[in-house]
N, C-alpha and C positions, 0 to 999 in steps of 0.2 A: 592728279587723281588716278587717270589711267594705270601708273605704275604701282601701283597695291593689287592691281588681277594678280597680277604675275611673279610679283617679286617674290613672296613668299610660299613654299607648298605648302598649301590649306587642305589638310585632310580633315576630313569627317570623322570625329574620334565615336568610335561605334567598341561595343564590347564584345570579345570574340565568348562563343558561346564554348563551354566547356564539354570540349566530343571526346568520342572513345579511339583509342588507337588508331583503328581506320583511318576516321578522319584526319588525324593529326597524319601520317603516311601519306593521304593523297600531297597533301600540303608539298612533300620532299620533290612529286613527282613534277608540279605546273601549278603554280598557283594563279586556277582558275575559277576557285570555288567563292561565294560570296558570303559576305561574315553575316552576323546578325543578322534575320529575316525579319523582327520586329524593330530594329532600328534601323535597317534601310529604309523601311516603308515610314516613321517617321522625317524623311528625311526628306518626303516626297508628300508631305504634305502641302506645303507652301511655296510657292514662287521664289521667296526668298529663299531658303532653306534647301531648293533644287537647286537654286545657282552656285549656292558655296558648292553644291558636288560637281557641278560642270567646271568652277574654279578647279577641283580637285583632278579633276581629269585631264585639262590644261598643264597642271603645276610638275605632271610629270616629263615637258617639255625638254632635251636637254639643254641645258645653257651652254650654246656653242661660243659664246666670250667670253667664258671663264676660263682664265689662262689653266690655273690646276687640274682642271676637270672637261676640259675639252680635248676632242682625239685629236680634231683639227691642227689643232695648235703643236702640242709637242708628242702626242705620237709615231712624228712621222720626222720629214728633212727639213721642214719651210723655217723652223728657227730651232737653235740651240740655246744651251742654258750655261751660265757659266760655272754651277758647280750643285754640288747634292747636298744636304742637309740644311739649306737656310729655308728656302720657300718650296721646294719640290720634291721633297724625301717622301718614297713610298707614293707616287703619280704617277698619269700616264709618260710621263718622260721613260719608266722606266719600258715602256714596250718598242720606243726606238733603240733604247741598247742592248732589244734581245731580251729580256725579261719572260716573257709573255708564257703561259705554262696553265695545264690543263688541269691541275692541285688545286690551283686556287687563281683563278683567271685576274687578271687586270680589267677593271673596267667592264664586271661581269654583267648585261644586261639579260641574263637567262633565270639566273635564281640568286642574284647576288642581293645588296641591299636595294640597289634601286630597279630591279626587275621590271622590266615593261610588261612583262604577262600580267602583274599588281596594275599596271597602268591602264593596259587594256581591259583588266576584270572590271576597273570602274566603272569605264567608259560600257562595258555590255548592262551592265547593272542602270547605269543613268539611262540609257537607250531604250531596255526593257520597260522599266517604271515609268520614265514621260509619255511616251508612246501608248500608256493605258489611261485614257480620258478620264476615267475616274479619280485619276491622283493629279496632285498639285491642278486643283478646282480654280483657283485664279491666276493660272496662266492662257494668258489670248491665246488664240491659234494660230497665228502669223507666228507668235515670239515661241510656241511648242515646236513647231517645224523646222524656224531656224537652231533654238538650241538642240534637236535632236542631228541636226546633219551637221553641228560643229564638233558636237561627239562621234557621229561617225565619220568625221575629216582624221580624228585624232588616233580613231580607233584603228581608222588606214594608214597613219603617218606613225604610229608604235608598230604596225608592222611590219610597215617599210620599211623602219631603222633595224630592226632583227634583221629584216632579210641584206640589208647592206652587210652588216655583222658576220652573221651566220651562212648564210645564203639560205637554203631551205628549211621550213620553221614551221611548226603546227601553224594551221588556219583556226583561229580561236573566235567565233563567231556568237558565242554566246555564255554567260557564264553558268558554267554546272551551277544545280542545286547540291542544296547544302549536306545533304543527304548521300551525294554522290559515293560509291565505292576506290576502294584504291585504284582497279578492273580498267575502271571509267576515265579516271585520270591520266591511266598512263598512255597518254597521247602519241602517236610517231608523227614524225615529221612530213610534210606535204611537198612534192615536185616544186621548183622553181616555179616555174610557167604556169603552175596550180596557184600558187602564194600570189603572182602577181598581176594575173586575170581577177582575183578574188581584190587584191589591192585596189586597181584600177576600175571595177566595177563599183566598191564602195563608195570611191572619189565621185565617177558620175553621178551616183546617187546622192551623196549630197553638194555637191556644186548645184545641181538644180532647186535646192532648196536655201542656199545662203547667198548674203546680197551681193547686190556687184562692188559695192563698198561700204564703208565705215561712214554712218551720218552720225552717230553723237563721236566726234571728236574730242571729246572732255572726258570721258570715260572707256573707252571700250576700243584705241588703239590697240593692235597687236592679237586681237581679234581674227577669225577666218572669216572670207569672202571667199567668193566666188575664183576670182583670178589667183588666189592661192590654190586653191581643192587644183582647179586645171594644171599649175607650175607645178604642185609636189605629180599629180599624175605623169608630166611627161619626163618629170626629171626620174620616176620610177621606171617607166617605158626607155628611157634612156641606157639605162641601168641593164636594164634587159634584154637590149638589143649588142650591148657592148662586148668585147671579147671574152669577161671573165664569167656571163652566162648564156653566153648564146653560141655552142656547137664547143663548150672549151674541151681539148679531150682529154685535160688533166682530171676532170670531175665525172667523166662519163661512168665509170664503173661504180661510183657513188650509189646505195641502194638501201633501202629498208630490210630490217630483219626479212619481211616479209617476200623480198626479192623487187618491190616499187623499183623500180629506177630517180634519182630525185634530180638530176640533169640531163637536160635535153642532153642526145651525143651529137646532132647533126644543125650545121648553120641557119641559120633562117634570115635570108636578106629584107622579109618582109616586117621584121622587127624595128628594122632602120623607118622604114614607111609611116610605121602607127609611131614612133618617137617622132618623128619629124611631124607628121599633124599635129601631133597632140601639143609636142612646141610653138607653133602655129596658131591653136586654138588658143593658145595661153597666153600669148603676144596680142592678137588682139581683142580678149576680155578685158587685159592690161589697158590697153592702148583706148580701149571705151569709155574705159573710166578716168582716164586722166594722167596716164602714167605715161611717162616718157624720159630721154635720157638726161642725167642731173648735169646744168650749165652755171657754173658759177653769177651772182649777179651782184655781188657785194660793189659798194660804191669808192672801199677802199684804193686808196692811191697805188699801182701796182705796173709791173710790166705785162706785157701780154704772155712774155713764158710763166711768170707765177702766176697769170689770170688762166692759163691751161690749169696747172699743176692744180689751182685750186678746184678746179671742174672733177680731177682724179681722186682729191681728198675729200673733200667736201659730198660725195655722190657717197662714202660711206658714214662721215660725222655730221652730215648736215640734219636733223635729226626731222623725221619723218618726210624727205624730199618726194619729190615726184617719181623719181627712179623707185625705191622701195616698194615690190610689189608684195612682201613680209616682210615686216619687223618685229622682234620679239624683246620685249619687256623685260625680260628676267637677264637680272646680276644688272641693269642699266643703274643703279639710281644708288650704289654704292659711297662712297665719301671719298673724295683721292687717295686719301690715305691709308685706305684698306688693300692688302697684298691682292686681294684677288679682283683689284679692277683693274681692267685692262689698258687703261691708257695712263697710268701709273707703271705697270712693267714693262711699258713700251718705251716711257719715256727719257731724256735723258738731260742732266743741267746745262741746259743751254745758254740760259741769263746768268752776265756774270756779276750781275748785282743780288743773285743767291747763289752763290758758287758749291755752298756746304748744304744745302736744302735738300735733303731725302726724303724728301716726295716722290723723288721720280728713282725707279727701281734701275733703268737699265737692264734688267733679266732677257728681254727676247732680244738674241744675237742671229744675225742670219746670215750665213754659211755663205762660203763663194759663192758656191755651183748655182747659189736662188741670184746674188748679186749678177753673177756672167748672164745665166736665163734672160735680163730684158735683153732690148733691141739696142741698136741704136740710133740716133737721129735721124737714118735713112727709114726705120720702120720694118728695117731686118736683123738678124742673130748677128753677133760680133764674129761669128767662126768665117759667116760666109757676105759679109760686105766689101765688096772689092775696094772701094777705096780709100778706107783706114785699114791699121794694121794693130792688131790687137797681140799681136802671137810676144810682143815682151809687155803683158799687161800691167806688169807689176813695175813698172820702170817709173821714173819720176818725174814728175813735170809741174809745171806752175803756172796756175789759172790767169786770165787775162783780167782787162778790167770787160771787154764784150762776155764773158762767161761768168760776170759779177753772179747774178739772179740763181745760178745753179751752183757757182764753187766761190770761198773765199779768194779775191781780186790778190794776187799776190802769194797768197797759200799755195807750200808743194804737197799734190796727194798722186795716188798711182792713176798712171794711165788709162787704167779698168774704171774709171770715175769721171772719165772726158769723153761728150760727144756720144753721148747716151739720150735717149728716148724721154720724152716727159714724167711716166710713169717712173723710172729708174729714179730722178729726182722726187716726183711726187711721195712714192711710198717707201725707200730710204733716207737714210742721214747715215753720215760718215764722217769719217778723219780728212776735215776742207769742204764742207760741204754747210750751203746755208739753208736753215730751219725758218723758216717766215711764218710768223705768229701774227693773231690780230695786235696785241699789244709790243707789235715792235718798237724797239726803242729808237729807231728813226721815223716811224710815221708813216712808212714804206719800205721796198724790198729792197733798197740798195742799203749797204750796209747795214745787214740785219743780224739776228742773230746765226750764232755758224758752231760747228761742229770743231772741236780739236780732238783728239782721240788718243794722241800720242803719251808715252810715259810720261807725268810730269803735269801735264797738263788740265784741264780742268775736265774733261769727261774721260776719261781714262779710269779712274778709280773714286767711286766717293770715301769708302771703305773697302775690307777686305771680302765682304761680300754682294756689295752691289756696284758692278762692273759689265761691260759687253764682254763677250769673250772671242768677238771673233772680228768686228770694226762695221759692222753694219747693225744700224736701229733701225727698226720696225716705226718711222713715221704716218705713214699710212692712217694706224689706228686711235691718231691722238689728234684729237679737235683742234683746231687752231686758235681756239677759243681757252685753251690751256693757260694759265699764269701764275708763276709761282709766288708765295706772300712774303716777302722777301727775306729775311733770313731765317724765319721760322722753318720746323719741319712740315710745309703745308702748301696748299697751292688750289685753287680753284681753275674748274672746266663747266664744259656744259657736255650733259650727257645724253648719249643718239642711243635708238634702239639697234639692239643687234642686225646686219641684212641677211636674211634668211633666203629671201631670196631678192636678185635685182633685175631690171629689165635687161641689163647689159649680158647677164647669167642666161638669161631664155633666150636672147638673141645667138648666144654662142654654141646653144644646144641645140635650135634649132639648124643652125647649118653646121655644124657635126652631123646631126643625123640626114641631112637632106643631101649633104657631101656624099655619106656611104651609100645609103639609098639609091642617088643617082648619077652620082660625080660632078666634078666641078658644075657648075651652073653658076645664071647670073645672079637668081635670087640667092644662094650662097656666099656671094663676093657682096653681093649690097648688105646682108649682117653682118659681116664682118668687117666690113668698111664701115657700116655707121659708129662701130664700138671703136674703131681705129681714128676717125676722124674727130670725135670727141676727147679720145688722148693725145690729138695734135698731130698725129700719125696720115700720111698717103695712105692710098686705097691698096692692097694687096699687088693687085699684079702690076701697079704702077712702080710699085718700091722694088718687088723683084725684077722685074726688068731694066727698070735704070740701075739698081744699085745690086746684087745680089750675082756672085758670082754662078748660083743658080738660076736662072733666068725662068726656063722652062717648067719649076718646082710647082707652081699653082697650078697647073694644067692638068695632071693625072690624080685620081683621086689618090694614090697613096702621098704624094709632096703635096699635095694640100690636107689630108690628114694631118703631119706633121706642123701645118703652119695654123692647123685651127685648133692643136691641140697644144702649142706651145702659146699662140694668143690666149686661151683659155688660162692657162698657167699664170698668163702674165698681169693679165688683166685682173683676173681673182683673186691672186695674191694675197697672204694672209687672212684670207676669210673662210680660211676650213677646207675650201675645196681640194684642193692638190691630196692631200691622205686620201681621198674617197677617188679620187679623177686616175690618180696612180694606178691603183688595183679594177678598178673597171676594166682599163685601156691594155691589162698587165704589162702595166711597164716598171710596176714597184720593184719587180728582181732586178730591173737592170739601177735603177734611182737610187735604191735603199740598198743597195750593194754598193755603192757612192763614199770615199770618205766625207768625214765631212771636216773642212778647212775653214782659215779664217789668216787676219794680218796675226803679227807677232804683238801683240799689246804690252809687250816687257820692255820695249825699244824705245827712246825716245828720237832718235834720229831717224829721216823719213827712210833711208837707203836700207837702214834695219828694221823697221816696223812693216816695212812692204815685203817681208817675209813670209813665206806661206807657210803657217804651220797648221800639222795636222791637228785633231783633235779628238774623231773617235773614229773607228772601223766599222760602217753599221754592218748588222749582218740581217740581210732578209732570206730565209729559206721559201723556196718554190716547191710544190704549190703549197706547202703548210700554212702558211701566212698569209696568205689572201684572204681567208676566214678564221673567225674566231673560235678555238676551243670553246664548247662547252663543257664545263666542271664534271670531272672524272665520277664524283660521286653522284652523281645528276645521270649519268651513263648508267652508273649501278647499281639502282635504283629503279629504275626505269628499261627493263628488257626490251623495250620499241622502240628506242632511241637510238642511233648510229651517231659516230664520233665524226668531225669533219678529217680530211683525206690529212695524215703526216703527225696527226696528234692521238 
């Protein structure tokens, strides 16, 4: 039941009234103006009738697991694609190869088709009208409160994503009358620090109005609480405290026609302070209600390393677990078979009793540099573990029958795939590597199903267009609950809500922030350790000092910056974060300036397939690219608008 809020955008189909030039003009400028005045107020007669519009306000959501239409996903480095015109012609793919242009934006959330200023107009409009006791006469008072502060969670989380985007953005707090002049409309953009006081204050105001959880279960998953309003607040505060708005001097001369300033020029370490509370506050609103870190309990026959790996998978497919402190509904409840569900482009023919079954897409390929990023077994970086040697990674070697559960017993793959970290198994698959499914066809993990990758071989090519392009799948994202129908083109899973957010995600933010704040401390090494000892991983300074040819790394806040920002990295993997965490941190010039490589998939022999071939040269320019153009003609149009810096 639940999955119908969300799945579809339910707009209120309302007739635009027929205005005089003017009005059609404000339109070009912000679309903040509200349509019809005598069918909104129909709309707002009935209880039921109100809710389809809070549906509507909801449905502008983005769906961060839609492969196509997600930034997370293929905007940025975390996976490639193997080629253009089958499933990803004219996508955000095309803004990691440099596409990105101020004509006609990519993924334009200013005035494009799916503009949030439209999404925020609703949410001022539903706001407006519930809030007048006179309308919608049979809604309780308890259920008026709540759905008014889920609209204003929403109305702060469409901000928020602008201000990720853009950085500085009108504060759009109410919607014009309909009557409004062109004058009126043309908006200028508001200070950073202005946007996100204004964010963070709407959040408290409705966190104190919405429940601490979800009681009807049967309908109303994926719903705002309480402990969401708090997580989107510190992950905003986060945001704000991070290098890319807090004293950056790439943006300082940034200013309004009118001379505003719209970035701070000078640091503020007190930023790190209110991110770290407010992570804090968010952790245990979470933790009241019941939320804590996801541990596998299946009764399935298993080793203890696939009983880790499945704690790391399962914490994102296990669908509604105790970890998900947001899950969102939308794009979940698609058919395998449809290109845009995500654990269909993830997936790859693993059973070779459907060897020819395209169901499974194989499209998300992930690049060396994300494969080198884990740890390894010691719980540190492969560059700096003193007692393995990574530096001929590509070299060949052949799995034991003791390393059965992670690589096929007798399978040669490269070095770069031995003696790697739980997560490295849990959310890849590669060329010698085993895929453990509930439905394996031993009944357990030893000799299960496994990865071949090489020419010739059974995942290597279904056709000429569905293939990996670089020798790494994206397992991670595909339930283990996966099973294909055997030789048909078909396959049944069970499908999880998106993690919007997890507890293991607040626990990482909050010591990031409490790190800079104040440096190393203890309660910093114990969130970071709790999310390390549930991936199987020692505590931080135990792994660097036993193993770590840096020893002394956790000790100054800058080496432990680096170690809670790559745990960040490693842990969220695939779930969107890395595009957004890059540009915060500015570290996208140096990432996204990165080729990006992969094995040689043309080879069938291992000594030839453990070939590094390139694939494409990203190019990030600094600081142009850290924010989004807004649309050239949106500029000229609008005299009060300023371009972001390099466009």
């Amino acid at each position: 039941m639940h999955n119908k809020i969300f799945f579809k955008k339910r707009v209120i189909v309302v007739v635009l009234v027929l205005l005089g030039m003017s009005a059609t003009q404000c339109r070009k400028f912000i679309d903040v103006v509200p349509d019809n005045v005598v069918t909104i107020d129909n709309a707002f007669t009935l209880k039921r009738e109100a809710e389809k519009y809070l549906f509507t306000c909801y449905s502008f959501l983005p769906a961060e697991n839609e492969p196509i239409g997600s930034l997370g996903f293929i905007a940025g480095d975390e996976v490639w694609l193997p080629k253009d015109g089958f499933l990803f012609a004219n996508t955000n793919w095309d803004i990691a190869k440099g596409s990105q242009n101020k004509v006609s934006p990519i993924y334009n959330l200013w005035d494009g088709n799916n503009s949030l200023w439209v999404a925020i107009r609703h949410c001022n409009i539903f706001i407006e009208n519930v809030k007048d006791p006179q309308k919608v006469y049979d809604l309780e008072p308890e259920l008026r409160s709540r759905w008014i502060a889920e609209a204003e969670f929403l109305k702060a989380y469409y901000h928020y994503y602008l201000l990720r985007l853009y950085g500085p953005i009108p504060i759009v707090d109410k919607a014009l009358p309909i009557s409004s002049t062109p004058e009126e409309v043309r908006i200028s953009r508001d200070p950073v620090d202005s946007v996100v006081n204004y964010i963070t204050g709407l959040l408290d105001v409705a966190a104190d109005k919405l429940p601490p959880k979800i009681s009807d279960v049967a309908t109303e998953m994926g719903r705002i609480t309480k402990p969401i309003a708090l997580a989107i607040k510190a992950r905003v505060l986060l945001l704000a405290a991070s290098p890319l708005f807090n004293g950056n001097p790439d943006f300082a001369a940034v200013k309004n026609p009118d001379g505003t300033l719209l970035f701070s020029s000078s640091y503020d370490q007190e930023k790190w302070r209110k991110a770290a509370d407010a992570a804090l506050a968010a952790i245990e609103a979470a933790t009241q209600t019941g939320h804590k870190l996801y541990k596998f309990i299946g009764l399935n026959k298993m080793s203890d390393t696939t009983r880790t790996q499945m704690n790391i998978r399962n914490a994102i497919c296990d669908p509604w677990n105790a970890e998900l402190v947001w899950g969102s509904t939308k794009n979940v409840s698609l058919a395998s078979q449809d290109p845009s569900y995500i654990q269909r482009i993830c997936m790859s023919q693993i059973d070779h009793r459907a060897p020819i079954n395209l169901a499974a897409f194989n499209q998300f390929s992930v690049p060396l540099k994300i494969a080198r990023l884990f740890y390894t077994d010691h719980g540190v970086p492969i560059e700096e573990d003193k007692t393995y040697d990574f530096s001929a990674f590509n070299a060949i070697r052949t799995a034991t029958k003791e390393e059965r559960f992670n690589l096929a017993e007798g399978y040669q793959t490269a070095r770069l795939n031995f003696d790697r970290e739980p997560r490295f198994y849990a959310d890849l698959a590669f060329d010698g590597s085993v895929w453990y499914m509930q439905n394996s066809v031993t009944e357990s993990d030893s000799a299960t199903y496994t990865v071949q990758g090489r020419k010739g071989q059974r995942n290597n090519e279904v056709n000429t267009e569905l293939f990996n392009i670089t020798g790494y799948w994206v397992k991670k994202l595909v339930s283990w609950k996966w099973a294909f129908s055997g030789t048909v083109n078909a396959a049944t899973s069970e499908n999880y809500p998106w993690p919007m957010i997890r507890l293991a995600d607040l626990y990482l933010m909050y010591a990031e922030a409490l790190n800079e704040a104040a440096g190393p401390g203890a309660e910093v090494f114990t969130y970071l350790d709790l999310v390390r000892e549930r991936a199987g991983l020692k505590g931080v300074k135990e792994s660097w000092s036993n193993y770590s040819n840096s020893p002394g790394k956790p000790d100054s806040k800058e080496g432990l910056r680096a170690i809670i920002h790559r745990e960040r990295l490693i842990e969220l993997a695939f779930e969107g974060h890395r595009f957004w965490d890059l540009r915060r941190w500015k570290e996208a010039a140096v990432e996204l300036n990165t080729p990006v490589t992969g094995w040689d998939r043309t080879q069938s022999e291992p000594g030839d397939y453990y070939r590094v071939v390139n694939l494409h040269n990203q190019k990030f320019i600094a600081p142009r690219d850290y924010l989004w153009p807004i649309r050239e003609y949106s500029i000229s149009v609008n005299p009060a608008l300023v371009q972001n810096p390099g466009w």
